[in-house]
mmCIF file of the N, C-alpha and C atoms, coordinates in Angstrom:
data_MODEL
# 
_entry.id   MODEL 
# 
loop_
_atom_site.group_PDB 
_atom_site.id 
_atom_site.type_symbol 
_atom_site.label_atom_id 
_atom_site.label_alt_id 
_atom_site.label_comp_id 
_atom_site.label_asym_id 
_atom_site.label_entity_id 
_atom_site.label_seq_id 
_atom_site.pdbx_PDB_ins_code 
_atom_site.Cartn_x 
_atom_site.Cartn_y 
_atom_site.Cartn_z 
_atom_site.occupancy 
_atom_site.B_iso_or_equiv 
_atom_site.pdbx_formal_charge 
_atom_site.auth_seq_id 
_atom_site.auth_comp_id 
_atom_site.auth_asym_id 
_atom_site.auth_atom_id 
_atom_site.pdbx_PDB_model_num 
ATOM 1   N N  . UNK A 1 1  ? 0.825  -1.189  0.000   1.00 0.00 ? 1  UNK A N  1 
ATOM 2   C CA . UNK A 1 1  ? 0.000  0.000   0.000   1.00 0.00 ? 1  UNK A CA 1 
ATOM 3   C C  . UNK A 1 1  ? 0.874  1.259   0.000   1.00 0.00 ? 1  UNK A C  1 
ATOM 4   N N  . UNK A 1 2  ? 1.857  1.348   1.117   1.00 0.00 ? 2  UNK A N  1 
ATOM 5   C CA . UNK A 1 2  ? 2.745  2.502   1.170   1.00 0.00 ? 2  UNK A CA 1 
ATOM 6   C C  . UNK A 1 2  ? 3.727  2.676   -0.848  1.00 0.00 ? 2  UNK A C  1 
ATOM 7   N N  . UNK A 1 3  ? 3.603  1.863   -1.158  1.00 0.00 ? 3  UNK A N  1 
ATOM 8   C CA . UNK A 1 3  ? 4.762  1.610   -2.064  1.00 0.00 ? 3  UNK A CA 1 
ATOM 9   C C  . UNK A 1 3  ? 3.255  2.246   -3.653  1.00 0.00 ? 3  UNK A C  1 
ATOM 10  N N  . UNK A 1 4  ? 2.083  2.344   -3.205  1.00 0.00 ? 4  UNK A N  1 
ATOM 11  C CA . UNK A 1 4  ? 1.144  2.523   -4.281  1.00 0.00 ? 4  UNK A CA 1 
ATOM 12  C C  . UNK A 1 4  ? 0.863  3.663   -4.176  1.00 0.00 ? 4  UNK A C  1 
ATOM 13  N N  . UNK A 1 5  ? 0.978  4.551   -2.781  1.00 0.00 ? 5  UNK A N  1 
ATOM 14  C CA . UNK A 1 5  ? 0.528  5.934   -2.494  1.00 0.00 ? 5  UNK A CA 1 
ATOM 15  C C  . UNK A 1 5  ? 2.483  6.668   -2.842  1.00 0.00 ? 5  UNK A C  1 
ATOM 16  N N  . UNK A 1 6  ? 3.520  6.150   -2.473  1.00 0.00 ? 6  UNK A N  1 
ATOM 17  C CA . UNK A 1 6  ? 4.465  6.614   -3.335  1.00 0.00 ? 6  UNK A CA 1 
ATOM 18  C C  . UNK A 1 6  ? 4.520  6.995   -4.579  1.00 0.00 ? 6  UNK A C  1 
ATOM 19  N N  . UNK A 1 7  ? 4.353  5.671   -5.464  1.00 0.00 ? 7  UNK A N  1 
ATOM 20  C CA . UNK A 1 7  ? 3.663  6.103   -7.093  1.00 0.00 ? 7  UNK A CA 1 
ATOM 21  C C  . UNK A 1 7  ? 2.907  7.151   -7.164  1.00 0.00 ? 7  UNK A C  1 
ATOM 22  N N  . UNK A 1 8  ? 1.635  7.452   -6.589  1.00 0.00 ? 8  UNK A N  1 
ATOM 23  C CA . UNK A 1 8  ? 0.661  8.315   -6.505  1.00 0.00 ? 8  UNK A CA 1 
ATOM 24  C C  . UNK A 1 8  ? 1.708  9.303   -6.588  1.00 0.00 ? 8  UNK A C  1 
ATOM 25  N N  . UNK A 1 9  ? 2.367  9.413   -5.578  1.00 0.00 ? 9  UNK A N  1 
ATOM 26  C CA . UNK A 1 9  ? 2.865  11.033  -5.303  1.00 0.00 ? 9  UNK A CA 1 
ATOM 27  C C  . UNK A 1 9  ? 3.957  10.955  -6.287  1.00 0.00 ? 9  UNK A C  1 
ATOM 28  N N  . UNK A 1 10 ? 4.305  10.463  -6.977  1.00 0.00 ? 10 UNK A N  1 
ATOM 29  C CA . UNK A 1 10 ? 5.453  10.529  -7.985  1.00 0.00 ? 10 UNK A CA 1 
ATOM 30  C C  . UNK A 1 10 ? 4.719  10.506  -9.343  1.00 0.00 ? 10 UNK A C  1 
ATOM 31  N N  . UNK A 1 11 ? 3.560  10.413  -9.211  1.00 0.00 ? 11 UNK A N  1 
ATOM 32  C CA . UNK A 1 11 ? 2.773  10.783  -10.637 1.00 0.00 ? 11 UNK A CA 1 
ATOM 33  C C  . UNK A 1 11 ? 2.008  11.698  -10.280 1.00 0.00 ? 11 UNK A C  1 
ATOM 34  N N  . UNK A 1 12 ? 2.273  12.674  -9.222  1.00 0.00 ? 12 UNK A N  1 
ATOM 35  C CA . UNK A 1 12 ? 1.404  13.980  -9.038  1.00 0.00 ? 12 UNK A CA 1 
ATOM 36  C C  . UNK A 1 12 ? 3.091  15.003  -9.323  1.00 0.00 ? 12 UNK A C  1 
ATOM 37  N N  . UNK A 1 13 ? 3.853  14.511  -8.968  1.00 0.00 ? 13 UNK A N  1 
ATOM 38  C CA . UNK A 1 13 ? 4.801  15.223  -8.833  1.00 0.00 ? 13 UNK A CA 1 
ATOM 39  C C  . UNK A 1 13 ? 5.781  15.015  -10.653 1.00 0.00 ? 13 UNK A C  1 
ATOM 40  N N  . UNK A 1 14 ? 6.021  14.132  -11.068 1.00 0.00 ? 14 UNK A N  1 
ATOM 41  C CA . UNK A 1 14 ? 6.302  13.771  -12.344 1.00 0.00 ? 14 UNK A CA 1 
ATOM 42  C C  . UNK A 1 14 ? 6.038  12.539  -13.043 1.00 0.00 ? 14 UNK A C  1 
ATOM 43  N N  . UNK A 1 15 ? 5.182  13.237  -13.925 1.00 0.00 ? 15 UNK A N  1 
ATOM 44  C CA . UNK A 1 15 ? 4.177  11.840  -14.359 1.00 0.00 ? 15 UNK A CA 1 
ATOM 45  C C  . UNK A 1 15 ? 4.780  10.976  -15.937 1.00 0.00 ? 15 UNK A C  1 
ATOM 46  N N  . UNK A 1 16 ? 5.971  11.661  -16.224 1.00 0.00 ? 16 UNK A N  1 
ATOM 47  C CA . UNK A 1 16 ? 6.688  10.625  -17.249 1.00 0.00 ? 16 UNK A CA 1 
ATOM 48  C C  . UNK A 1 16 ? 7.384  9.944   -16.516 1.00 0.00 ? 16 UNK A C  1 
ATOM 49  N N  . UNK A 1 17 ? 8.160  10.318  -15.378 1.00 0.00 ? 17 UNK A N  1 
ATOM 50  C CA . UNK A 1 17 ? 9.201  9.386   -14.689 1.00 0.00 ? 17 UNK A CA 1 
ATOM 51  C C  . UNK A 1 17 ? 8.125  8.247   -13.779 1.00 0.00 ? 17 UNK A C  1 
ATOM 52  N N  . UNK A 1 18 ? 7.067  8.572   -13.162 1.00 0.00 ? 18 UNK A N  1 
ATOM 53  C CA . UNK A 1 18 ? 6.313  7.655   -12.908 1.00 0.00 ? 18 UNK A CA 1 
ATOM 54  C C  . UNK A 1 18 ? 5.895  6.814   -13.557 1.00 0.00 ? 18 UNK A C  1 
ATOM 55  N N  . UNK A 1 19 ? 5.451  6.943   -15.025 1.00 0.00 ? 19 UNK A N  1 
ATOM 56  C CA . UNK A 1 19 ? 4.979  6.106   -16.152 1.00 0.00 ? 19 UNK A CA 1 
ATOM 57  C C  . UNK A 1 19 ? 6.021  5.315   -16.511 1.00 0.00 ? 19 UNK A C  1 
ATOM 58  N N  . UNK A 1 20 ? 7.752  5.719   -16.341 1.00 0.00 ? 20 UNK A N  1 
ATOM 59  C CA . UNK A 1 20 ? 8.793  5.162   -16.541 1.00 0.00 ? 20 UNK A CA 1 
ATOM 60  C C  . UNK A 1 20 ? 8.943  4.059   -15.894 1.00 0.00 ? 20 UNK A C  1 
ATOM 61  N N  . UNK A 1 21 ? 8.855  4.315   -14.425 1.00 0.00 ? 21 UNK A N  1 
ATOM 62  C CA . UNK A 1 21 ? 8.964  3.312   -13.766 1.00 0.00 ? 21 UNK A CA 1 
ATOM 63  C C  . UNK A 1 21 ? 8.012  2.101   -13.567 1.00 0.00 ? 21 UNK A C  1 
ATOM 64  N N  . UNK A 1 22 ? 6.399  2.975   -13.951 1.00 0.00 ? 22 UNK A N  1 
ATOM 65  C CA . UNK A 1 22 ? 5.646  1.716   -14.418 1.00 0.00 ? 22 UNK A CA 1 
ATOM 66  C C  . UNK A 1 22 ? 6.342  0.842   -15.598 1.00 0.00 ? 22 UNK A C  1 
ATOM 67  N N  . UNK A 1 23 ? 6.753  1.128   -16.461 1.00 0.00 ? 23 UNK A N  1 
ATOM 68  C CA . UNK A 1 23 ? 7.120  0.215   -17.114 1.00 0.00 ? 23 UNK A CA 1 
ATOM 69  C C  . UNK A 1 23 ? 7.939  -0.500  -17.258 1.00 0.00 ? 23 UNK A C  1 
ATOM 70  N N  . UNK A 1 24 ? 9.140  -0.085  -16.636 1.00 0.00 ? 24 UNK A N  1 
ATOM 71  C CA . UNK A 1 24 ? 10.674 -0.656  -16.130 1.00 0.00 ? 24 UNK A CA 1 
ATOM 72  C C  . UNK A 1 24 ? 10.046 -1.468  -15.159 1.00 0.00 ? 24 UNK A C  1 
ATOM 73  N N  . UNK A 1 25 ? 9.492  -1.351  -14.470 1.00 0.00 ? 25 UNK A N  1 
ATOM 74  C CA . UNK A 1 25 ? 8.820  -2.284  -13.276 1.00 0.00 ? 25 UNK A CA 1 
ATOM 75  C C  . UNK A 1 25 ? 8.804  -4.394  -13.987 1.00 0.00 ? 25 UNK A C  1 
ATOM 76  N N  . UNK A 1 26 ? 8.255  -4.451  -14.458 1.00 0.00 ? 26 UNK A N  1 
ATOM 77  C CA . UNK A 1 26 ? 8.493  -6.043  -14.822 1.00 0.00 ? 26 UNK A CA 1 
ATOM 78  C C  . UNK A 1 26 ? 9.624  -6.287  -15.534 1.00 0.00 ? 26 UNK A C  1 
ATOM 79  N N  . UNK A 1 27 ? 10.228 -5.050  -16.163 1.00 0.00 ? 27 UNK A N  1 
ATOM 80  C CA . UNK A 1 27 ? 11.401 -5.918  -17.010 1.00 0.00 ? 27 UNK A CA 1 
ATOM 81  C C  . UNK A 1 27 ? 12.331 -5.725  -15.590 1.00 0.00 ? 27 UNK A C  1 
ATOM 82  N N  . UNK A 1 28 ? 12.433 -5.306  -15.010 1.00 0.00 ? 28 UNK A N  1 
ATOM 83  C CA . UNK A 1 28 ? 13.619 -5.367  -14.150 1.00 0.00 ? 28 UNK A CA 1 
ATOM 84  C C  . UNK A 1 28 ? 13.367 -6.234  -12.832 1.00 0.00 ? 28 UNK A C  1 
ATOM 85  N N  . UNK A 1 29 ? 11.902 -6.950  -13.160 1.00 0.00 ? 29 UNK A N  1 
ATOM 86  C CA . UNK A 1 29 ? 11.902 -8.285  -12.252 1.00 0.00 ? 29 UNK A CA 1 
ATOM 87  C C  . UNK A 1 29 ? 12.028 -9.290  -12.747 1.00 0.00 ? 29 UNK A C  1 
ATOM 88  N N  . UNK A 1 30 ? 11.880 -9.623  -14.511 1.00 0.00 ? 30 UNK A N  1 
ATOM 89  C CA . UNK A 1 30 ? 12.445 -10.304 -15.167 1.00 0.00 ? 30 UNK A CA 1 
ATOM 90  C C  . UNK A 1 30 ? 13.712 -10.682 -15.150 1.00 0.00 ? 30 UNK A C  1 
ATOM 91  N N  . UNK A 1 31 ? 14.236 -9.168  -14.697 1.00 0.00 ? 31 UNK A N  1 
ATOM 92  C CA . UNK A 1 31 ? 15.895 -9.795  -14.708 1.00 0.00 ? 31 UNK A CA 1 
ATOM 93  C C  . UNK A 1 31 ? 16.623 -9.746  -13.692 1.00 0.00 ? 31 UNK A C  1 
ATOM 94  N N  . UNK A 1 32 ? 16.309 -9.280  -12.715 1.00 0.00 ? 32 UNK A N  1 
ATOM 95  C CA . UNK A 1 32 ? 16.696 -10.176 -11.055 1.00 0.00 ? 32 UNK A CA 1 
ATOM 96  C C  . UNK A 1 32 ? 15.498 -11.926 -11.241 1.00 0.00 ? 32 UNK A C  1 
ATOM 97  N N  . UNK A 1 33 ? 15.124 -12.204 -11.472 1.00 0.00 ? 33 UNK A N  1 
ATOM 98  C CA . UNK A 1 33 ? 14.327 -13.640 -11.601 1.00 0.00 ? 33 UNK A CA 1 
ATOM 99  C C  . UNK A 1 33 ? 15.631 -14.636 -11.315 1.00 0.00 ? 33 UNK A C  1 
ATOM 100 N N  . UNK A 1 34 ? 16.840 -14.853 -11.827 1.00 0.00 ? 34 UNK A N  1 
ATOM 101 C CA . UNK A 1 34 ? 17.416 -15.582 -12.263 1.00 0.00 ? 34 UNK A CA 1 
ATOM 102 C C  . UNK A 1 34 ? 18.378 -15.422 -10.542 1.00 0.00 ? 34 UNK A C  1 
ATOM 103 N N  . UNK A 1 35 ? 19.007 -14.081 -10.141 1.00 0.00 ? 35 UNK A N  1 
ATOM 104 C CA . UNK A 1 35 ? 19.494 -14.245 -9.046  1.00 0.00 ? 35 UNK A CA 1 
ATOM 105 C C  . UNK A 1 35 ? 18.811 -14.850 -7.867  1.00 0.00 ? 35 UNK A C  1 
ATOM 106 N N  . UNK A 1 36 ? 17.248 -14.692 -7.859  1.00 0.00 ? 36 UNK A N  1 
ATOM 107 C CA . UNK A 1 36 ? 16.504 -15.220 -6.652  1.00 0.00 ? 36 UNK A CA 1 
ATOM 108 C C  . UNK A 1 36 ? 16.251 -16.455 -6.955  1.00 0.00 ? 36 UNK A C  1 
ATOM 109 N N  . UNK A 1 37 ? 16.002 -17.159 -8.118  1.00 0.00 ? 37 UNK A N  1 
ATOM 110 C CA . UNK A 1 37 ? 16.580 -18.454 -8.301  1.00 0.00 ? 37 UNK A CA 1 
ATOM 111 C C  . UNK A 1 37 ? 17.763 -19.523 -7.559  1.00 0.00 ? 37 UNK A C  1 
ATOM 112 N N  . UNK A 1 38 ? 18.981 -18.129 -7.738  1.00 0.00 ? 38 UNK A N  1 
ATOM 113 C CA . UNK A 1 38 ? 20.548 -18.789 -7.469  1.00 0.00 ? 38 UNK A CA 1 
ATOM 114 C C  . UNK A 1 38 ? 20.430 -18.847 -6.020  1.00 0.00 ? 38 UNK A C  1 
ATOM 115 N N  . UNK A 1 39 ? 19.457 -17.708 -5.552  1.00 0.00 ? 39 UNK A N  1 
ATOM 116 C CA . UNK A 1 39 ? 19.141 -17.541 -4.030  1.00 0.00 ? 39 UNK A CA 1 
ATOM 117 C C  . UNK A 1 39 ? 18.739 -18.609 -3.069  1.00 0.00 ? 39 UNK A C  1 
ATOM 118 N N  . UNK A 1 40 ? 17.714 -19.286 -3.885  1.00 0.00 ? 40 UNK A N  1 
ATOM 119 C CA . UNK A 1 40 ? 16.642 -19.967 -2.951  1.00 0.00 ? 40 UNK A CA 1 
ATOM 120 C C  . UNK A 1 40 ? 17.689 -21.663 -3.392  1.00 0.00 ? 40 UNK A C  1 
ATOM 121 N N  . UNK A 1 41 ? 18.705 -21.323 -4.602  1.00 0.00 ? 41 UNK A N  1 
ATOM 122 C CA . UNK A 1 41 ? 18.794 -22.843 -4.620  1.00 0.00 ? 41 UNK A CA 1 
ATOM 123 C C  . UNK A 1 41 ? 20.422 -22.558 -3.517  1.00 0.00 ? 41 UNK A C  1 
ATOM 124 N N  . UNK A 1 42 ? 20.968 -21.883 -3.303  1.00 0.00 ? 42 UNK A N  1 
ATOM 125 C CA . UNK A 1 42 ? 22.277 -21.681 -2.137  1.00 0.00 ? 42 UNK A CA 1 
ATOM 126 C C  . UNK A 1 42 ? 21.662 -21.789 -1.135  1.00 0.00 ? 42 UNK A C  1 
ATOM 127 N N  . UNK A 1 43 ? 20.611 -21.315 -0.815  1.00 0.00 ? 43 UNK A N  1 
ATOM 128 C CA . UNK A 1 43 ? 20.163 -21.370 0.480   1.00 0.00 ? 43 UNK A CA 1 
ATOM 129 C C  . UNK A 1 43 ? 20.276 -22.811 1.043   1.00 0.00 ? 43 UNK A C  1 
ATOM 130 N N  . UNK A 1 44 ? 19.139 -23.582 -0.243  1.00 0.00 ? 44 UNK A N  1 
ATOM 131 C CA . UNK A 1 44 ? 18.892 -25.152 0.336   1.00 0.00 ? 44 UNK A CA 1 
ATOM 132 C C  . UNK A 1 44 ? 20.226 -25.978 -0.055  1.00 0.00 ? 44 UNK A C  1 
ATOM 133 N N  . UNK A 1 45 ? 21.406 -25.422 -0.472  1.00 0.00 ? 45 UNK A N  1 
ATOM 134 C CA . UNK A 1 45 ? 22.219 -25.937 -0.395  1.00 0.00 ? 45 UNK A CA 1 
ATOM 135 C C  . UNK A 1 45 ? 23.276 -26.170 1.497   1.00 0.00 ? 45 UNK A C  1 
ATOM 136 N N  . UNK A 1 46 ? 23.272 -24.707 1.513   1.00 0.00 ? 46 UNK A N  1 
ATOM 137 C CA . UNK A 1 46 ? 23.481 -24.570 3.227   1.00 0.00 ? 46 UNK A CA 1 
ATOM 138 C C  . UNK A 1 46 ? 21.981 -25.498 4.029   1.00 0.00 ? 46 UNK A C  1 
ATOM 139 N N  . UNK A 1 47 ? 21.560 -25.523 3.978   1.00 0.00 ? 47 UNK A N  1 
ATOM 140 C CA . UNK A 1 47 ? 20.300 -26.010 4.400   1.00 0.00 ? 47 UNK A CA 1 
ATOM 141 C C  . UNK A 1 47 ? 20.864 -27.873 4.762   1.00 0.00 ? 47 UNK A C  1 
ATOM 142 N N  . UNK A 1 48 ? 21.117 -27.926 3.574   1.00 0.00 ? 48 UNK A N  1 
ATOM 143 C CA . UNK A 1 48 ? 21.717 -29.433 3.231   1.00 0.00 ? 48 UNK A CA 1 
ATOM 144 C C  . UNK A 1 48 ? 22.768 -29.957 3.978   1.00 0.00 ? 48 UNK A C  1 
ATOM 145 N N  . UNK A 1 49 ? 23.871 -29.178 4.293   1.00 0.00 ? 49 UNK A N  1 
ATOM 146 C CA . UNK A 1 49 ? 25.048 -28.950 4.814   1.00 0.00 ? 49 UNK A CA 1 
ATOM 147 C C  . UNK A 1 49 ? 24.969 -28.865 6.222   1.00 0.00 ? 49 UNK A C  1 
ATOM 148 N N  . UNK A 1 50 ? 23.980 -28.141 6.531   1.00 0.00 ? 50 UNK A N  1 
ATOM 149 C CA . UNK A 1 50 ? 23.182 -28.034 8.225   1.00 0.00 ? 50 UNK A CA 1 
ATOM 150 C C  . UNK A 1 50 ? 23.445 -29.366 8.445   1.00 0.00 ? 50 UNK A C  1 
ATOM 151 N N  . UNK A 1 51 ? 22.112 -29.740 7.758   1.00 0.00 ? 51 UNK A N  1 
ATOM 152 C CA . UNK A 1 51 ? 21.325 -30.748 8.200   1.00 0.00 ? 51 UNK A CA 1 
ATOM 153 C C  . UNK A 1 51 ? 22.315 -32.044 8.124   1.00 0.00 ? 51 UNK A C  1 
ATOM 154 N N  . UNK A 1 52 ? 23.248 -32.177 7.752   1.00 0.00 ? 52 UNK A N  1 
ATOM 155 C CA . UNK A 1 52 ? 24.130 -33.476 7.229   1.00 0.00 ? 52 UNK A CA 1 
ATOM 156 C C  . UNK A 1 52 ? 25.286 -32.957 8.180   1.00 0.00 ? 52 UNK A C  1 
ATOM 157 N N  . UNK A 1 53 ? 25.747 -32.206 8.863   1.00 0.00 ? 53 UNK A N  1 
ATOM 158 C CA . UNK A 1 53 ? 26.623 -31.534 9.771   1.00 0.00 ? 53 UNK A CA 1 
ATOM 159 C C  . UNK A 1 53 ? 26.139 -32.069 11.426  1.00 0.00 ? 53 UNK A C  1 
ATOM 160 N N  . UNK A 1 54 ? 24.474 -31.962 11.219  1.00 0.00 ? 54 UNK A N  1 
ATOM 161 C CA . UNK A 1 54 ? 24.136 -31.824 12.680  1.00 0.00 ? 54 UNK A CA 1 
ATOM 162 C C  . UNK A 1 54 ? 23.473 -33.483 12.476  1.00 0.00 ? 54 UNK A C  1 
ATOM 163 N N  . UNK A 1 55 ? 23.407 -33.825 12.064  1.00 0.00 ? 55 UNK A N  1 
ATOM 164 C CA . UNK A 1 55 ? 22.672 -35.735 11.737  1.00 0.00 ? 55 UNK A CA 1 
ATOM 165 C C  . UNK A 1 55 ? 23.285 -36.180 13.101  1.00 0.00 ? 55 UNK A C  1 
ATOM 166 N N  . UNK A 1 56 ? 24.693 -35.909 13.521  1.00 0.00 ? 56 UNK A N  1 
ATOM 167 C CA . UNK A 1 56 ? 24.976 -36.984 14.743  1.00 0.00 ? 56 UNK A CA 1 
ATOM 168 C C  . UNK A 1 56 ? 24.805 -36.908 15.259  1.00 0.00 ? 56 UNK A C  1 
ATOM 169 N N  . UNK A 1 57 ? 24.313 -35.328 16.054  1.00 0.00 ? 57 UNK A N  1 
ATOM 170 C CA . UNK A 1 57 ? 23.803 -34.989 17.066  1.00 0.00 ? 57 UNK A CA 1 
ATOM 171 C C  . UNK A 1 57 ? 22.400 -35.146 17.196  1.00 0.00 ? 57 UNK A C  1 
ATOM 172 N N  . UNK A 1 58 ? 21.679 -35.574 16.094  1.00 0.00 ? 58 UNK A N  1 
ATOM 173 C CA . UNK A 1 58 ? 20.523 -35.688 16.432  1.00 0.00 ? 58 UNK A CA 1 
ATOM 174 C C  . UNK A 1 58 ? 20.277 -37.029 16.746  1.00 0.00 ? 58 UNK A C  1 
ATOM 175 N N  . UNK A 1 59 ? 21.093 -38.104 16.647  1.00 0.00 ? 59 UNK A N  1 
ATOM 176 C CA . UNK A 1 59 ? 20.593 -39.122 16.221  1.00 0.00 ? 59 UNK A CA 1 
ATOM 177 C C  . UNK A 1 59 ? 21.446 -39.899 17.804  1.00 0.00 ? 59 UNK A C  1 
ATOM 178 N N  . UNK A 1 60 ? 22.342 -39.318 18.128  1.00 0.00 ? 60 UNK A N  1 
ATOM 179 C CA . UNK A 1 60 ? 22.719 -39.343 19.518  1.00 0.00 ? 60 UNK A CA 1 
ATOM 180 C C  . UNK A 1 60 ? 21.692 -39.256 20.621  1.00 0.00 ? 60 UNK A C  1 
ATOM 181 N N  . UNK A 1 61 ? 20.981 -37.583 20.083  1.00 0.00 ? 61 UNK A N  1 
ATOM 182 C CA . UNK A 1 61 ? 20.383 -37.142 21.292  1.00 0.00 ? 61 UNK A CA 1 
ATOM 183 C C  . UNK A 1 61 ? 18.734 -38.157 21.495  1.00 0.00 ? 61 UNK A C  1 
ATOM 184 N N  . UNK A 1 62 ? 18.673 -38.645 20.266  1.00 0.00 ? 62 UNK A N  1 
ATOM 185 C CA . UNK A 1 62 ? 17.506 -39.494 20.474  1.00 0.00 ? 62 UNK A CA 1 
ATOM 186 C C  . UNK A 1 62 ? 16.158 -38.909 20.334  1.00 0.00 ? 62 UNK A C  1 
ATOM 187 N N  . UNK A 1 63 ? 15.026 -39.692 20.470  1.00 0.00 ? 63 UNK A N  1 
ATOM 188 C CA . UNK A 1 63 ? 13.826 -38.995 20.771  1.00 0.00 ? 63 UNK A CA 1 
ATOM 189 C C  . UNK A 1 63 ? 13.044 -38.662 22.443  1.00 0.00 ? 63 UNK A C  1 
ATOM 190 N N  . UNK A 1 64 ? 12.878 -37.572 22.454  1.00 0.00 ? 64 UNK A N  1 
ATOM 191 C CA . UNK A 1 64 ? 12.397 -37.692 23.873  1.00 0.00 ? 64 UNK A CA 1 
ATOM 192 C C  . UNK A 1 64 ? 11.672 -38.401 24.541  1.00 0.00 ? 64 UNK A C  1 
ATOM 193 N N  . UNK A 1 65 ? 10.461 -39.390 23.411  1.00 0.00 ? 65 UNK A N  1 
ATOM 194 C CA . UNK A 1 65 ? 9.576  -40.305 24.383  1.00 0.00 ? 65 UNK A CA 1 
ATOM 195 C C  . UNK A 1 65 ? 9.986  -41.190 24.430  1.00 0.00 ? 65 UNK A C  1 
ATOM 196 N N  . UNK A 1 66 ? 11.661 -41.835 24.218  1.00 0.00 ? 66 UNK A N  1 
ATOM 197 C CA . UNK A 1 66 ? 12.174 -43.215 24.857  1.00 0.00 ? 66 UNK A CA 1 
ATOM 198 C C  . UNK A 1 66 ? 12.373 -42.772 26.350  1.00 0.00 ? 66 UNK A C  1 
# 
């Protein structure tokens, strides 16, 4: 909402650079697309690495209802 009443005031205040940015608006999420890709797949890579790091300790510590 805050980010729609910004626009507002940037198309009261200059309404080609507002129209600009309407339109730059998807191509320039088109092309970060590919880094949040690289994002979410590094992440579950550390994720992986956690989880295969901490396996002995879990498997030590057991389950609590034995």
């Amino acid at each position: 909402m805050l980010s729609f009443v910004l626009w507002l005031v940037l198309l009261f205040l200059c309404w080609p650079l507002a129209l600009l940015a309407l339109l730059l608006y998807p191509l320039l999420w088109l092309v970060l697309l590919p880094f949040r890709l690289l994002g979410i797949g590094v992440d579950a890579v550390f994720e992986l690495l956690r989880a295969i790091v901490m396996l002995p300790a879990r498997i030590l510590r057991g389950t609590p209802g034995r």
